[in-house]
C-alpha positions as CSV (number, residue, x, y, z in Angstrom):
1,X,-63.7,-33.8,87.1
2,X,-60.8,-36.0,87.5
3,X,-57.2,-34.4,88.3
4,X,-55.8,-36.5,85.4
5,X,-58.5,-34.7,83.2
6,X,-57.6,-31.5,83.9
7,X,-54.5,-31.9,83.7
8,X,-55.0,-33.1,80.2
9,X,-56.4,-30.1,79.4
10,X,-54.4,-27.4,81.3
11,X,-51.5,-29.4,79.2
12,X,-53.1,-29.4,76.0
13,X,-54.1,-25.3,76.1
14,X,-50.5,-25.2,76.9
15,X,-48.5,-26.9,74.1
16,X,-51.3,-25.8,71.6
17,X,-51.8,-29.6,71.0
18,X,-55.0,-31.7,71.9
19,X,-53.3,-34.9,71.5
20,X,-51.7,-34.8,75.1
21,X,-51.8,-39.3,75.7
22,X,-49.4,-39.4,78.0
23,X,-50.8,-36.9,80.5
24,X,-54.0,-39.3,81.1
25,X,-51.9,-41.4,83.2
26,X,-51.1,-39.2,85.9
27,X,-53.0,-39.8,88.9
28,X,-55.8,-41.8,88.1
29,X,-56.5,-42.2,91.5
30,X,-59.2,-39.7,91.8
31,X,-60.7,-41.6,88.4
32,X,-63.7,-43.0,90.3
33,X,-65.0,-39.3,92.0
34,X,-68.6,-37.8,90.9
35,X,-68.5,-36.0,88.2
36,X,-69.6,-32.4,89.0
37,X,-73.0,-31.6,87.4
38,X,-71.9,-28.3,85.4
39,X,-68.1,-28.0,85.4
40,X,-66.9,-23.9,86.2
41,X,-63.8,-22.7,84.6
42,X,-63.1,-19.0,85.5
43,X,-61.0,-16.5,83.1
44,X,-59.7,-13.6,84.8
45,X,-58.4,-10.2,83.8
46,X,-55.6,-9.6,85.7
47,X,-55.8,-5.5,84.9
48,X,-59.3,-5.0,85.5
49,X,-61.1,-4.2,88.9
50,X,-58.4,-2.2,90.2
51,X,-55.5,-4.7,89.4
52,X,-57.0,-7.4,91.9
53,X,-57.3,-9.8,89.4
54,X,-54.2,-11.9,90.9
55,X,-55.4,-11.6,94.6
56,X,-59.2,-13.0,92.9
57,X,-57.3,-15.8,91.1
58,X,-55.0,-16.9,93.5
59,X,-58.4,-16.9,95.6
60,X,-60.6,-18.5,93.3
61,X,-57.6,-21.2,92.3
62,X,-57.5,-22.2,96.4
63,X,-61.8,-22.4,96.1
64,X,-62.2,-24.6,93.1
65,X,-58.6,-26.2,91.8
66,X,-55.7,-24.5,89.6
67,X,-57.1,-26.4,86.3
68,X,-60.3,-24.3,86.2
69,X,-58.4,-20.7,86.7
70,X,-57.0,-19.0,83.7
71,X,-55.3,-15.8,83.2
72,X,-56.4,-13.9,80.1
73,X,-53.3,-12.6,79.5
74,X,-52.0,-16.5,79.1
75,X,-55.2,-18.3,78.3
76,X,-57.6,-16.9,75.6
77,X,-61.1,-18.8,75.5
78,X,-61.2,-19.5,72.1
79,X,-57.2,-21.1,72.9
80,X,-59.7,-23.2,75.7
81,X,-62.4,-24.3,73.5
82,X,-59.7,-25.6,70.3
83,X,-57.4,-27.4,72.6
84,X,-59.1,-28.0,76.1
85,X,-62.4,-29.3,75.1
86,X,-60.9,-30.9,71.9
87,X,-58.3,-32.9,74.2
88,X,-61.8,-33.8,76.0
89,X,-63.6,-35.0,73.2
90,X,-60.3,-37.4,72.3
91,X,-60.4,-38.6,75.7
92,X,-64.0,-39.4,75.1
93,X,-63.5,-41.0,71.6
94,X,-61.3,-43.0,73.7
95,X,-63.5,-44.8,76.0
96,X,-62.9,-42.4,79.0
97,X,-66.5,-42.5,80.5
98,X,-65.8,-39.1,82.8
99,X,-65.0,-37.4,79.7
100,X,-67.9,-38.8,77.8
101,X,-70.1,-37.7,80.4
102,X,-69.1,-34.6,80.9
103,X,-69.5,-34.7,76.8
104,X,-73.0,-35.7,76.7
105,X,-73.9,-33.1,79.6
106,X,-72.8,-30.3,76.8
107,X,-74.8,-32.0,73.6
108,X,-77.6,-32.0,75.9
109,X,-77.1,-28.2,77.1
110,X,-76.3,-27.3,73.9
111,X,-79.8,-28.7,72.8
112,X,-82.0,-26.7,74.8
């Protein structure tokens, strides 16, 4: 997914606002990469498994990228699906074909 993209939605999940515009213009550089096939996003307990939760995500965030890793005790997942994957779907209703992509991969997941 493209940095600009996540960055949209790391943004929107933290102003509580899925109308984050001017964040799609940073970096569009990266617009043209291949779109993974099943994007990952990763929500870790810092407390649990013996308090190694900020070793795993410091780990996890240098594997995959910092847009993907969230802290529970800053991120919930329902604070991910109303403002992360509604600032996609705007981005989508917008002509952005990554984001419609990446929309149409859910539908169809979704449908089976």
């Amino acid at each position: 997914m493209p940095q600009y993209i996540r960055y949209a939605i790391r943004e929107s999940i933290r102003l509580q606002d899925p109308n984050v515009e001017e964040i799609t213009t940073i970096d569009n550089v990266d617009n043209d990469i291949i779109t993974v096939r099943t994007p990952i996003v990763v929500f870790i307990n810092p407390r649990s498994g013996g308090r190694h939760g900020s070793i795993l995500k410091e780990r996890l965030e240098h594997l995959m990228c910092e847009e993907q890793v969230f802290d529970l005790e800053e991120v919930r997942p329902h604070e991910f699906i109303k403002y992360g994957l509604e600032c996609l779907e705007i981005l989508a209703d917008k002509g952005d074909t990554c984001a419609k992509e990446n929309r149409e991969r859910k539908l169809m997941q979704n449908m089976r």
